[in-house]
TIDREN-276510 format. One record per residue (C-alpha): residue number from 1; x, y, z. Coordinates in nm, 4 decimals. Layout:
BEGIN
ATOM   pos          x          y          z
ATOM   NUM          X          Y          Z
...
***
This chain:
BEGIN
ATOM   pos          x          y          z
ATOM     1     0.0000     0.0000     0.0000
ATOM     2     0.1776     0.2904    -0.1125
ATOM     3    -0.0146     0.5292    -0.3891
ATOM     4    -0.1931     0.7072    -0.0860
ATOM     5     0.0581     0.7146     0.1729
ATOM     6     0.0597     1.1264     0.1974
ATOM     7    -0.3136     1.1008     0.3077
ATOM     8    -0.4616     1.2923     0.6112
ATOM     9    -0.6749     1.0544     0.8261
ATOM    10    -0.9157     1.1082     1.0906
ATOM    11    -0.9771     0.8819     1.3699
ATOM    12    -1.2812     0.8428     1.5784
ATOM    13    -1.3266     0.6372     1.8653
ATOM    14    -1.4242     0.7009     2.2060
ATOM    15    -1.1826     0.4333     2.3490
ATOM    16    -0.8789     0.6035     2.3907
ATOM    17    -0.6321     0.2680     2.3793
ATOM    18    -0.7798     0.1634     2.1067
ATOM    19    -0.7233     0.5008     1.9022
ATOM    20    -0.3928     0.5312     2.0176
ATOM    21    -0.3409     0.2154     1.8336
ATOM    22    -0.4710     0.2153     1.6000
ATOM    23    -0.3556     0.6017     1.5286
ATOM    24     0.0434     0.4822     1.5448
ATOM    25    -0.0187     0.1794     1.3088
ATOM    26    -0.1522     0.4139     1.0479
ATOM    27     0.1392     0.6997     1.1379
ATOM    28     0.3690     0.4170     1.0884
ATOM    29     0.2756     0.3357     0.7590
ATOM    30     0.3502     0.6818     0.6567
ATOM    31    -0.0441     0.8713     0.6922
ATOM    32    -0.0795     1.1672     0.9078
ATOM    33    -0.3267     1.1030     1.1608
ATOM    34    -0.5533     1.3542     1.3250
ATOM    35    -0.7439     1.1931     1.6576
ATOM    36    -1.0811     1.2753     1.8346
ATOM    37    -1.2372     1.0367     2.1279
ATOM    38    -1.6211     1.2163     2.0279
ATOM    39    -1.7577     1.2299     1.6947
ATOM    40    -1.8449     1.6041     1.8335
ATOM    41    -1.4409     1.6451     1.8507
ATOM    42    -1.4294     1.5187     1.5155
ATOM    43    -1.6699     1.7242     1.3599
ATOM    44    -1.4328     2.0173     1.4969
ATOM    45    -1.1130     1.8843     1.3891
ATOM    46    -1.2942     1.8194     1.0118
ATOM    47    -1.4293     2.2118     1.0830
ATOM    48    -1.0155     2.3078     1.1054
ATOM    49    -0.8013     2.0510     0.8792
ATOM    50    -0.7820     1.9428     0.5733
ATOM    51    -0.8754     1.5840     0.6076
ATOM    52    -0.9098     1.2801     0.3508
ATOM    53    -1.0949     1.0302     0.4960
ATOM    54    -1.2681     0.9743     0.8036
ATOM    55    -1.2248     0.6082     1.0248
ATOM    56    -1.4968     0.6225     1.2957
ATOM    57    -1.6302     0.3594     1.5420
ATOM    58    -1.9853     0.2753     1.5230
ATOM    59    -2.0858     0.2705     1.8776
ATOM    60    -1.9938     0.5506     2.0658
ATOM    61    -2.1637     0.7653     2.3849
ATOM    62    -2.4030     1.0998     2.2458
ATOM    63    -2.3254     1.0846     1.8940
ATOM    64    -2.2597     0.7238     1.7395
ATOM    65    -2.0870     0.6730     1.3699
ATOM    66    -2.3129     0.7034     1.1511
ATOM    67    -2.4429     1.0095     1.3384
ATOM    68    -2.1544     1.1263     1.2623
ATOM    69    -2.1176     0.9944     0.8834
ATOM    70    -2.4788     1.2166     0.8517
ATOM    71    -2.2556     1.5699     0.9772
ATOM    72    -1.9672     1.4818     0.7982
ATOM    73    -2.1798     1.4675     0.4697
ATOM    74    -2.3679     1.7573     0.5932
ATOM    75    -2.0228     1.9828     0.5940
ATOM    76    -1.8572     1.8188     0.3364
ATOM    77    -2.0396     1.5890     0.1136
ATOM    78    -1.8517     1.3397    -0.0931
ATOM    79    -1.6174     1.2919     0.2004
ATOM    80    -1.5450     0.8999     0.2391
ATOM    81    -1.5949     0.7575     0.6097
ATOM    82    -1.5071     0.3939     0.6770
ATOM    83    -1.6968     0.2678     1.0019
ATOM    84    -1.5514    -0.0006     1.2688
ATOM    85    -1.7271    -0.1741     1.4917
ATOM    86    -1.7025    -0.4835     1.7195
ATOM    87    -2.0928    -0.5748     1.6862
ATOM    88    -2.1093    -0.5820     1.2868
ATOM    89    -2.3266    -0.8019     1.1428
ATOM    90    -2.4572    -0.7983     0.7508
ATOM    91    -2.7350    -0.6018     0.7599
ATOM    92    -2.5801    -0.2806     0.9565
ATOM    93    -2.3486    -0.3235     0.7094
ATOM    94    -2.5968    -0.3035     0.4048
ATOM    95    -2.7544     0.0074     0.5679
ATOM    96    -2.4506     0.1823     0.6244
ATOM    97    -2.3137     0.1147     0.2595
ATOM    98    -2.6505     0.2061     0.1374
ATOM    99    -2.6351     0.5273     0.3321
ATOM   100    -2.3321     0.5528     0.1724
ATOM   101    -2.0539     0.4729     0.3742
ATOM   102    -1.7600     0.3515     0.1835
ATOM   103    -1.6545     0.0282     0.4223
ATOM   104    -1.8456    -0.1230     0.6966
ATOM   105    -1.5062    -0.3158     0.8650
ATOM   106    -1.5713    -0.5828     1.1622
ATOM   107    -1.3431    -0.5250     1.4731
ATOM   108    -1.0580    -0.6495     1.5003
ATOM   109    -0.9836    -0.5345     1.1810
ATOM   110    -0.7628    -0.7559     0.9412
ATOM   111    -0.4863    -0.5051     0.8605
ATOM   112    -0.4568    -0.5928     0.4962
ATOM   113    -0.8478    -0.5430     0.4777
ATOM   114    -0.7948    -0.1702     0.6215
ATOM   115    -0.5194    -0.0933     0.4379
ATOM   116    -0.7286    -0.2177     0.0951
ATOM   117    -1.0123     0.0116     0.2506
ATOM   118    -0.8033     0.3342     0.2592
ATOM   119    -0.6406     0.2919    -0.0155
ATOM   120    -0.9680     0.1990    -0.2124
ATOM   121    -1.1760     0.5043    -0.0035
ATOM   122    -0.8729     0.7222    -0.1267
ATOM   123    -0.9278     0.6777    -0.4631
ATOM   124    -1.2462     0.6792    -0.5314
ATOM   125    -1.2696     0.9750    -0.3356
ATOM   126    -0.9786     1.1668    -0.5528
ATOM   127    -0.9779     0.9627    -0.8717
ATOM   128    -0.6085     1.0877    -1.0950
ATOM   129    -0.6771     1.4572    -1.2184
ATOM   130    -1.0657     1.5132    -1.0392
ATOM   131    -0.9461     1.7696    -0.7644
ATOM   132    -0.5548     1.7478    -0.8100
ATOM   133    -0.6093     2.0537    -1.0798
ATOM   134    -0.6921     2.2997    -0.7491
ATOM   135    -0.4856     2.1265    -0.4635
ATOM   136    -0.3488     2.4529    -0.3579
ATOM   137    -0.6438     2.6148    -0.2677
ATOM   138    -0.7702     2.4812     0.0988
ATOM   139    -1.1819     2.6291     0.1352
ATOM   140    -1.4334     2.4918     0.2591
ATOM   141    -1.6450     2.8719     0.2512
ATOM   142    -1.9696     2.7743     0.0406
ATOM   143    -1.8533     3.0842    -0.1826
ATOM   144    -1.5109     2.9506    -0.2505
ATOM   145    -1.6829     2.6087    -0.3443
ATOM   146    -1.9432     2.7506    -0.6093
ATOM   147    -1.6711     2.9954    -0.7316
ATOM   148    -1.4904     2.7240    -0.7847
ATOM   149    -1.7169     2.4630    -0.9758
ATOM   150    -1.7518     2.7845    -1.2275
ATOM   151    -1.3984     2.7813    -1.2287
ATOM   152    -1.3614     2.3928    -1.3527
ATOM   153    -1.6437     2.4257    -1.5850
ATOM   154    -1.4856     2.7306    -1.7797
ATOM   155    -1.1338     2.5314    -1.7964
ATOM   156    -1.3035     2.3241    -2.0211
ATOM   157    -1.3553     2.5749    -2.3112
ATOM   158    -1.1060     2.8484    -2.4330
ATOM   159    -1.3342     3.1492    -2.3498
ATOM   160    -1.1337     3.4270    -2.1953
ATOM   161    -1.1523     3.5117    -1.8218
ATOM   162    -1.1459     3.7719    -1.6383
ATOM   163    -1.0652     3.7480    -1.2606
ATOM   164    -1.1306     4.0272    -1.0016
ATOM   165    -1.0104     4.0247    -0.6267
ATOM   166    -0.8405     4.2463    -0.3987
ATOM   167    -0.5146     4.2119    -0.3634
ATOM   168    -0.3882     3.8987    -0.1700
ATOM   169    -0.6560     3.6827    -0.2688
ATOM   170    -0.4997     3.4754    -0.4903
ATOM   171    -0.6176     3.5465    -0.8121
ATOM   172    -0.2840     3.3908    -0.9574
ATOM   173    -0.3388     3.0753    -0.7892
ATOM   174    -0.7065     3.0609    -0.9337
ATOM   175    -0.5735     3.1187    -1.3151
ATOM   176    -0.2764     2.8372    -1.2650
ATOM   177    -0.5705     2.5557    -1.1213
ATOM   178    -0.8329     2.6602    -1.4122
ATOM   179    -0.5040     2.5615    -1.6330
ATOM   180    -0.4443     2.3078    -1.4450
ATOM   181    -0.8283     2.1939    -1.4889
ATOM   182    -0.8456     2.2401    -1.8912
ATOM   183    -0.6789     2.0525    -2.2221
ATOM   184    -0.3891     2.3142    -2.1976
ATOM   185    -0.2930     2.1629    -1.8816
ATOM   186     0.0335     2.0113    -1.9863
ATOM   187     0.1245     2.3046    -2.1924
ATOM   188     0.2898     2.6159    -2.0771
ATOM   189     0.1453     2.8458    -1.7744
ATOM   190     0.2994     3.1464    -1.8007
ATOM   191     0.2070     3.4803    -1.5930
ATOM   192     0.3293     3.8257    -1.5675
ATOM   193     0.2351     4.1547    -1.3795
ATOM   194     0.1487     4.4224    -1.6984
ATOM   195     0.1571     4.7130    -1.4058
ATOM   196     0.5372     4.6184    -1.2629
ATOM   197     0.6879     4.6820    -1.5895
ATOM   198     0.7587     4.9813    -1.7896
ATOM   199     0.5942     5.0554    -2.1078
ATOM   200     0.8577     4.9589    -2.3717
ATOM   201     0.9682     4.6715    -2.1656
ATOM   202     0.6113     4.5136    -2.1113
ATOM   203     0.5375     4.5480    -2.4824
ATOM   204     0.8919     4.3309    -2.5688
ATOM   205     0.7922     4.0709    -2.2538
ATOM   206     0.4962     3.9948    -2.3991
ATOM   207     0.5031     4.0546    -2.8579
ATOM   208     0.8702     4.0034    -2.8549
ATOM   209     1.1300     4.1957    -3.0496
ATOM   210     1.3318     4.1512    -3.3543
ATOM   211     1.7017     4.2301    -3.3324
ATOM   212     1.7625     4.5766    -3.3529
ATOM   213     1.4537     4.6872    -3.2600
ATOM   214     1.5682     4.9072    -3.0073
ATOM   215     1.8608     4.9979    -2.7998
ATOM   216     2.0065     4.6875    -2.6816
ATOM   217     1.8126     4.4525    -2.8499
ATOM   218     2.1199     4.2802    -2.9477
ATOM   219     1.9465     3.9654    -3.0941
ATOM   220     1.6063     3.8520    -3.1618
ATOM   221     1.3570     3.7007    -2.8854
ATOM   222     1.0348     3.5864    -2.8601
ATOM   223     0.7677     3.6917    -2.6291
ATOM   224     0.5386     3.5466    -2.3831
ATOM   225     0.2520     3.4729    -2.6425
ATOM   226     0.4885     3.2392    -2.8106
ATOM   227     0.6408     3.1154    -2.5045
ATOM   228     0.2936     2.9890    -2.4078
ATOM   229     0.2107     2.8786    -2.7266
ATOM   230    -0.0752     2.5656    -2.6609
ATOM   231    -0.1343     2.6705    -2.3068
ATOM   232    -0.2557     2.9562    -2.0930
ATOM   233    -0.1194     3.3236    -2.0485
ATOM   234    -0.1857     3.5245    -1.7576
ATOM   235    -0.2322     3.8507    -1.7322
ATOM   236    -0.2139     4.0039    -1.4004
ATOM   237    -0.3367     4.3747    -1.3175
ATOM   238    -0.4179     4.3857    -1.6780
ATOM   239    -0.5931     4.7490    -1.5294
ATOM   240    -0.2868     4.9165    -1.5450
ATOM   241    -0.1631     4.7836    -1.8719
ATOM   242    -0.0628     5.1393    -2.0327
ATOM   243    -0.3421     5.2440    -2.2832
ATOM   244    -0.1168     5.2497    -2.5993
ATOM   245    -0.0554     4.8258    -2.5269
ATOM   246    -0.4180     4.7535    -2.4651
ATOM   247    -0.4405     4.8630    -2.8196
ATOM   248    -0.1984     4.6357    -2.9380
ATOM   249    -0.3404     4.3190    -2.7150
ATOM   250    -0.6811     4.4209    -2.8522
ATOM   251    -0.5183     4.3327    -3.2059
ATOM   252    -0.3792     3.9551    -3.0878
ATOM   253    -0.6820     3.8824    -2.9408
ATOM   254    -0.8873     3.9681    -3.2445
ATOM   255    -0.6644     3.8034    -3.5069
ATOM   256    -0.5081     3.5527    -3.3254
ATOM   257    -0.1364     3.6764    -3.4179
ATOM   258     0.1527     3.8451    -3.3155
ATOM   259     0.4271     4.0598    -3.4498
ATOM   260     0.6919     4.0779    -3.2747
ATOM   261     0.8736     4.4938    -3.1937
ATOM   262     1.0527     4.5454    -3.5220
ATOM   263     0.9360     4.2931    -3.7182
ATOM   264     0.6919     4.3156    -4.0970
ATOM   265     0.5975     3.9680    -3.9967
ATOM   266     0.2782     3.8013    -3.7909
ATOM   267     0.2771     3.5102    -3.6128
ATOM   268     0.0059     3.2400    -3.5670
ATOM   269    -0.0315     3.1625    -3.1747
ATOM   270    -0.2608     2.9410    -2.9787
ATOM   271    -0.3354     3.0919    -2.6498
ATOM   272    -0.5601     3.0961    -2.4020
ATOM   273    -0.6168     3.4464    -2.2128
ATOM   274    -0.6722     3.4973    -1.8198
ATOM   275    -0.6364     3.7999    -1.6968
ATOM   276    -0.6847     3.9664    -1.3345
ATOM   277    -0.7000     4.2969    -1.1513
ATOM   278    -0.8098     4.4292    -0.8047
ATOM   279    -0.9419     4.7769    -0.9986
ATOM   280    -1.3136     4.8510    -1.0983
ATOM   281    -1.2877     4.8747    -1.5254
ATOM   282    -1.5706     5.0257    -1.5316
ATOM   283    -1.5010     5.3379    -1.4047
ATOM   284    -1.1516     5.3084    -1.5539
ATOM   285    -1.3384     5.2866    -1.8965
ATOM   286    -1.5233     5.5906    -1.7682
ATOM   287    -1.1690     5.7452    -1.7151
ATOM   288    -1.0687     5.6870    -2.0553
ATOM   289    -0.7994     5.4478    -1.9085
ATOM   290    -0.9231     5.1635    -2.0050
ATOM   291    -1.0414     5.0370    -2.3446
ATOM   292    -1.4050     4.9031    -2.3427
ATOM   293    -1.3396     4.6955    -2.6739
ATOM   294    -1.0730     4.5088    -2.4831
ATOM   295    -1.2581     4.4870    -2.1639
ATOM   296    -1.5499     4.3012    -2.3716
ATOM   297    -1.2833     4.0682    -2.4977
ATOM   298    -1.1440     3.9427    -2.2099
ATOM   299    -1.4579     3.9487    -1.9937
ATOM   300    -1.6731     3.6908    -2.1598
ATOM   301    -1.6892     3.4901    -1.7784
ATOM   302    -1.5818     3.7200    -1.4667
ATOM   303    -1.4980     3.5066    -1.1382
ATOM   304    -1.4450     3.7287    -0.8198
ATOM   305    -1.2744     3.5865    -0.5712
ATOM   306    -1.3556     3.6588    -0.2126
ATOM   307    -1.1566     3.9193     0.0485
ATOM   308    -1.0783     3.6886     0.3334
ATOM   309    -1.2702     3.8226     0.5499
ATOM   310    -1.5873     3.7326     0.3635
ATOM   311    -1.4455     3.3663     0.4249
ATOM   312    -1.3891     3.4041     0.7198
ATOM   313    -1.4903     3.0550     0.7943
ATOM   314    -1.1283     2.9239     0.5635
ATOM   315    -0.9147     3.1282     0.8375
ATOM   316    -0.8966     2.7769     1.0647
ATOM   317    -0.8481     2.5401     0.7755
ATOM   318    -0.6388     2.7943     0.6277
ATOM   319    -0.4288     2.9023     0.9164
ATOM   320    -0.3196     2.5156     0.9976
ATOM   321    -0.2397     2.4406     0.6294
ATOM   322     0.0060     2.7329     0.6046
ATOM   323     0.1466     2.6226     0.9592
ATOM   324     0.1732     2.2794     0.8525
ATOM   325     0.3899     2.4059     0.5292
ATOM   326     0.5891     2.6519     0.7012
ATOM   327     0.6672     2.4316     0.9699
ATOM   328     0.7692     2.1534     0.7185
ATOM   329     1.0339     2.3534     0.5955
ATOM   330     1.1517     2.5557     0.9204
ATOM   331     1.0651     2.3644     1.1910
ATOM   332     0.9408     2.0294     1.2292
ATOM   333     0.8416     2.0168     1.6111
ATOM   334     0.6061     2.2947     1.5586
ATOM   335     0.2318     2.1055     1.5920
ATOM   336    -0.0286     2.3522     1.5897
ATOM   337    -0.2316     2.7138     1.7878
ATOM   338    -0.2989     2.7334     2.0946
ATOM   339    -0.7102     2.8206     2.1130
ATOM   340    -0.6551     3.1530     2.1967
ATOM   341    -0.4386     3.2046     1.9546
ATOM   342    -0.6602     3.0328     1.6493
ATOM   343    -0.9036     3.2789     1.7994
ATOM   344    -0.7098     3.6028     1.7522
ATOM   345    -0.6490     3.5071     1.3614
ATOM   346    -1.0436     3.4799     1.3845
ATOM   347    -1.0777     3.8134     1.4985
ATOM   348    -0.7968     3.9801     1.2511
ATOM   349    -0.9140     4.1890     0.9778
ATOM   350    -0.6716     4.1222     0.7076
ATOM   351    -0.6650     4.3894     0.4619
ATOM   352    -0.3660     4.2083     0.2632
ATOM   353    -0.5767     3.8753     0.2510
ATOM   354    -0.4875     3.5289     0.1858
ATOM   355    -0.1236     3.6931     0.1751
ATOM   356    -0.0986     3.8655     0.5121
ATOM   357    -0.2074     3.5339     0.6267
ATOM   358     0.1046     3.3578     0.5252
ATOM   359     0.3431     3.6735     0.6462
ATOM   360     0.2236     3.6178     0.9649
ATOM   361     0.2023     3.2489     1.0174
ATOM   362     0.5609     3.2439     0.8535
ATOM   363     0.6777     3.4745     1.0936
ATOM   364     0.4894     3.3335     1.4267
ATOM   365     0.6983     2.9627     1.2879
ATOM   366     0.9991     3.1778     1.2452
ATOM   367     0.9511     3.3132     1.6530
ATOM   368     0.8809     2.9859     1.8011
ATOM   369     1.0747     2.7551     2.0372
ATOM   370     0.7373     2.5889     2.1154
ATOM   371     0.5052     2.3141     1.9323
ATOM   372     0.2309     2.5091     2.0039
ATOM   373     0.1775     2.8914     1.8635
ATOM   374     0.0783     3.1286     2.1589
ATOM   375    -0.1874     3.4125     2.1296
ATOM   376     0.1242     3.6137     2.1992
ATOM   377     0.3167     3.5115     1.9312
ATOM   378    -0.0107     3.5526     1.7380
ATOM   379    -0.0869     3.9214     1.8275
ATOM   380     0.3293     4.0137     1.7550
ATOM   381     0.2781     3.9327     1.4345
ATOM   382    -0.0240     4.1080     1.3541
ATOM   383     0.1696     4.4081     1.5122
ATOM   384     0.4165     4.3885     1.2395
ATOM   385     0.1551     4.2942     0.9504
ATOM   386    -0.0242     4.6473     1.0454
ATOM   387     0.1926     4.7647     0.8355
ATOM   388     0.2371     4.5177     0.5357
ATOM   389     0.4572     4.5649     0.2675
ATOM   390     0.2581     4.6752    -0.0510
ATOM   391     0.3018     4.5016    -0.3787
ATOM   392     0.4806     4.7055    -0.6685
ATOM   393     0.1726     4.8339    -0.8074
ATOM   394    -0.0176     4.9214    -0.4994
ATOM   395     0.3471     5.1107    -0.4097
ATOM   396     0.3410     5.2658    -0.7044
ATOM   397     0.0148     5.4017    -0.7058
ATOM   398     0.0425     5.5401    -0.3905
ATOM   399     0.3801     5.7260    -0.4659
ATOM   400     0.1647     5.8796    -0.7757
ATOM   401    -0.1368     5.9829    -0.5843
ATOM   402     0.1260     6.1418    -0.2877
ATOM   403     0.2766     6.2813    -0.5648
ATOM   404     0.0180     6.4665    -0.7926
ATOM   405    -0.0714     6.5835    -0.4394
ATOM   406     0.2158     6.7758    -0.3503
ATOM   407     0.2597     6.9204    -0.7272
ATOM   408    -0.0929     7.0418    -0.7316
ATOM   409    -0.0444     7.1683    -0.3739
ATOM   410     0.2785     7.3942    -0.4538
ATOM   411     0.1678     7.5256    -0.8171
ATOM   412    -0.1953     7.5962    -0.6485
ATOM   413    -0.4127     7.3822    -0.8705
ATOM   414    -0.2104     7.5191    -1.1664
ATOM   415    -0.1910     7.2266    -1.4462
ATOM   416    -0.0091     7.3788    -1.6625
ATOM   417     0.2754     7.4168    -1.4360
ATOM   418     0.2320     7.0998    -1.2170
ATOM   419     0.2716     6.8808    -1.5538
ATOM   420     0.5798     7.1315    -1.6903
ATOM   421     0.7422     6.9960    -1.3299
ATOM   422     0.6324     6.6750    -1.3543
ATOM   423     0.7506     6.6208    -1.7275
ATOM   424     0.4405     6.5870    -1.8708
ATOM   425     0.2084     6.7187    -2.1161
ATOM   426    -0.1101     6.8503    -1.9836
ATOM   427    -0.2625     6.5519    -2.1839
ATOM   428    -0.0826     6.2889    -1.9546
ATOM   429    -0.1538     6.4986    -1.6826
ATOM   430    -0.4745     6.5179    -1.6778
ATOM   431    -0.5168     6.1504    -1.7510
ATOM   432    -0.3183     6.0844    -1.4222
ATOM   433    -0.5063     6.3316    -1.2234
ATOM   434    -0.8310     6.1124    -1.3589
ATOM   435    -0.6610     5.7940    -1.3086
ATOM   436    -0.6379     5.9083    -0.9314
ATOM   437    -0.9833     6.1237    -0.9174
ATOM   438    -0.7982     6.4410    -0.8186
ATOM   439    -0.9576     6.7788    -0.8904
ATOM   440    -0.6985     7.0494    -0.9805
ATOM   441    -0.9896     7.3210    -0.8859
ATOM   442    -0.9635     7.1436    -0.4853
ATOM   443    -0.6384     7.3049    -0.4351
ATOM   444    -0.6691     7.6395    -0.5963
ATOM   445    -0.6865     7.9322    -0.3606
***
């Protein structure tokens, strides 16, 4: 038995010998085993880790095991439970089967006969490639879920997408498992950020450039649309993709080609398009900063994906994935939170999202000299996180709006003179002024 052997298993059974076991025959074989002695406990432990499969005794005090096989497919249906129990006889095990429970074992239990079980629970649970394609993202929020079913039902066709969430969320991660999910998926995923690049640069990244094309261009090199030629490109903040490219995207998506900077000649790609940005379009469009025509092309399905905080109920499952990882690589003897401490993440407000989560769990791992997380440790690194580190584009659009501030501020509103010391002409400059809604007029005297 070895195909499975990376499984998380949960054990219930209100004897506590008999888990303890049963819990270090199964650890021993290479599975890590979560425990509860309730099938109350183990609804908890299913409500905070990522779990496989669930191995529960049938008779047990308040809530028995297929009580408990009821909750589990309550919370998360599909989940496969194998039940154990020293009183089995055929027809409880029709019923339970019936009910569907996966294996109805008899106690003691052969251990070839459990380890077939597993294994045989295990994959018919997670047949090859059915949720492998989105393994990286741990939800169990109801909105997650349904965003996600959209998600595996557009990887099947080519149909552009366009992904909105704030930033943090993980729209990356989202575009790589709808990849993952479609016929492209052992092609090429290729991403880039269009607002962390300059102008010039961006447009060689992704059309390529002939040589000569420019200073520097000392040979010829192809761009990203070629690079991921049969599989998916990303676009990230395609928002703040400069207005001048969006013309020349709006041109590959339309014929299907690309030229390449300094080059008379097209070439034929096969790509599929997702892009993503935490900005409204809309009201850029309304700005004149973004182009509607392209908007319409790369919109035809828009997922949003959730701020943390309106999942909140991922934080647990969330927080003990990330500790498991970081711990993994760090430090090994580190287990789990304390209560308290899973409690403080609860209460957080994480404005950076999905990614202040990991800055903090990284650095509470990083702190430790104990298995167990303290609320202390918790509430030091949300200390530091008040202040987390922007990305490049948020940075830079902050410097801008500062920026425009100050001009506008010493020439009194005056545009003329604001863009002269900016280096701009007043068509730029007004276009940044919209870009940030700032009124020249607000700080004339």
């Amino acid at each position: 038995m070895t195909q499975h052997k990376h499984a998380r298993l949960l054990l219930v059974d209100d004897d506590p010998g008999l888990l303890k076991l049963l819990g270090l025959r199964l650890t021993s074989e290479g599975f890590t085993v979560e425990t509860a002695e309730s099938g109350h406990e183990g609804l908890r432990v299913l409500g905070r880790e990522k779990i496989d499969l669930v191995i529960s005794d049938l008779r047990m005090d308040e809530m028995d095991g297929m009580q408990l096989f009821a909750e589990i497919q309550k919370l998360q249906p599909g989940m496969p439970v194998i039940i154990l129990t020293a009183h089995g006889s055929i027809p409880d095990a029709v019923a339970a089967t019936q009910q569907g429970v996966f294996s109805f074992l008899t106690k003691p239990v052969d251990k070839d006969a459990l380890y077939k079980a597993i294994d045989d629970a295990l994959a018919h649970a997670a047949p090859a490639g059915d949720e492998q394609w989105r393994e990286t993202i741990v939800t169990r929020s109801p909105v997650m879920l349904r965003l996600l079913e959209q998600a595996h039902m557009v990887a099947q066709s080519d149909v552009s997408v366009l992904i909105n969430g704030q930033s943090g969320t993980g729209k990356e991660i989202l575009a790589q498992a709808i990849h993952n999910a479609s016929p492209r998926a052992k092609n090429a995923f290729i991403a880039i950020n269009c607002g962390a690049l300059p102008e010039q640069l961006l447009e060689s990244e992704l059309f390529g450039h002939a040589r000569g094309a420019f200073t520097g261009a000392v040979s010829s090199r192809e761009g990203l649309f070629q690079a991921a030629e049969g599989g998916t490109l990303f676009l990230d903040e395609i928002g703040d993709m400069p207005v001048p490219l969006q013309v020349k995207l709006l041109r590959v998506l339309q014929e299907r080609k690309v030229r390449p900077l300094g080059s008379n000649r097209d070439i034929d790609i096969n790509v599929r398009i997702i892009s993503a940005t935490h900005r409204d379009l809309p009201k850029a469009m309304a700005r004149g900063e973004f182009r509607e025509d392209l908007f319409y092309r790369l919109n035809v399905v828009n997922l949003k994906i959730p701020a943390l905080q309106e999942r909140a109920e991922d934080i647990p499952l969330l927080a003990n994935h990330l500790l498991r990882q970081a711990a993994d690589r760090h430090k090994p003897f580190v287990r789990s939170f304390s209560t308290d401490a899973m409690k403080r993440l609860m209460a957080a407000s994480w404005p950076g999202n999905v990614r202040q989560l990991v800055n903090v769990i990284e650095q509470c791992v990083a702190l430790t000299s104990a298995p167990v997380i303290s609320e202390a440790l918790v509430e030091q690194a949300l200390e530091g996180e008040n202040t987390v580190l922007p990305t490049f584009v948020e940075a830079r659009n902050q410097f801008e709006l500062n920026y425009l501030r100050k001009l506008l501020q010493i020439t009194k509103g005056n545009v003329t003179h604001a863009a002269r010391m900016a280096g701009r002409n007043r068509t730029e400059f007004y276009k940044l002024l919209a870009r940030h809604e700032l009124e020249a007029n607000d700080f004339k005297e």
